[in-house]
C-alpha positions as CSV (number, residue, x, y, z in Angstrom):
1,X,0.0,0.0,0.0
2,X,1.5,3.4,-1.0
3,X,1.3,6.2,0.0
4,X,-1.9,7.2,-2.1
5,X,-3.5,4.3,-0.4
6,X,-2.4,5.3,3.5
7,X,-3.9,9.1,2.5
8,X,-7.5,8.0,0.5
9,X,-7.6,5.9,3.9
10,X,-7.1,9.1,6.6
11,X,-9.5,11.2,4.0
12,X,-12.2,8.1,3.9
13,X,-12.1,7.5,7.6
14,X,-11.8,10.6,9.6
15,X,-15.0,11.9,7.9
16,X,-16.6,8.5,8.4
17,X,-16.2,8.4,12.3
18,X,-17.2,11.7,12.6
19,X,-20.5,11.3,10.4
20,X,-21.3,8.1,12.7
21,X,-21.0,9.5,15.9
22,X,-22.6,12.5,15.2
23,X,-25.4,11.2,13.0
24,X,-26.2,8.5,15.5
25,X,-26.9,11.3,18.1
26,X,-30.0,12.7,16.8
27,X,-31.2,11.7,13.7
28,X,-33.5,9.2,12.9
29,X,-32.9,5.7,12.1
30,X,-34.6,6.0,8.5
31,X,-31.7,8.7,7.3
32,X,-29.1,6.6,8.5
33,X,-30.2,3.5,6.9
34,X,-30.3,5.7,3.6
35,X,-27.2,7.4,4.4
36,X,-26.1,3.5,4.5
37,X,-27.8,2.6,1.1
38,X,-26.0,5.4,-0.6
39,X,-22.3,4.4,0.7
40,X,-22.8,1.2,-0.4
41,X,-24.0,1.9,-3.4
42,X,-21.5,4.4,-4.3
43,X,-18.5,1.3,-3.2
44,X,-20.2,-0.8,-5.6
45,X,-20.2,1.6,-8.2
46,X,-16.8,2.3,-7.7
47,X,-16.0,-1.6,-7.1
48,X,-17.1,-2.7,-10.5
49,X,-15.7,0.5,-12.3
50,X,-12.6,-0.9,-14.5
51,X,-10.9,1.9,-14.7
52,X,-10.7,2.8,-10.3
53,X,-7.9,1.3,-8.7
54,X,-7.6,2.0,-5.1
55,X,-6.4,-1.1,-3.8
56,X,-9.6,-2.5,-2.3
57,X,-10.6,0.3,-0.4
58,X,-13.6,0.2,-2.6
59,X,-14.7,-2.9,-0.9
60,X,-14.3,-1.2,2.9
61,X,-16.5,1.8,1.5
62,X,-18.9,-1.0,1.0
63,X,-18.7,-2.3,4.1
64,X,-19.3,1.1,5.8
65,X,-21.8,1.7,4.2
66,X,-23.4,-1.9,5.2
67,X,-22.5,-0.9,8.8
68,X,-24.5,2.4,8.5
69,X,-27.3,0.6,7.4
70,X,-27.4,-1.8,9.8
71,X,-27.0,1.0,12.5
72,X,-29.6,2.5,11.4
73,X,-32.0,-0.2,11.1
74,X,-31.6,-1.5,15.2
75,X,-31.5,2.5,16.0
76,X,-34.3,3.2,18.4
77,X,-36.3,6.0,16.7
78,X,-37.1,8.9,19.1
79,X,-40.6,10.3,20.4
């Protein structure tokens, strides 16, 4: 992994923290789940794209995305 791969990683996942414990706080579970839907389906867009190479982070944006969604589906919704 070079160094491209070490800085797409810091940019993916800082954000990606930050938008889960924040989004978790107060919104409801609906929007997360779609927040969730669109990650996923943005990694699998990129996944089957021939031309991307990011050395399989494609398939971890996938899996956030899949972790969002699941997040959102067990989150309690508030009254």
């Amino acid at each position: 992994m070079g160094y491209s791969g070490i800085l797409f990683f810091i940019i993916f996942a800082i954000p990606t923290i930050l938008i889960l414990v924040y989004a978790t706080r107060s919104t409801s579970g609906y929007k997360i789940m779609l927040l969730g839907i669109h990650i996923t389906l943005l990694g699998g867009i990129i996944a089957i794209d021939p031309d991307s190479n990011l050395e399989g982070f494609e398939y971890l944006i996938v899996l956030v995305g899949l972790i969002f969604s699941i997040i959102g589906a067990f989150k309690k919704e508030l009254k």
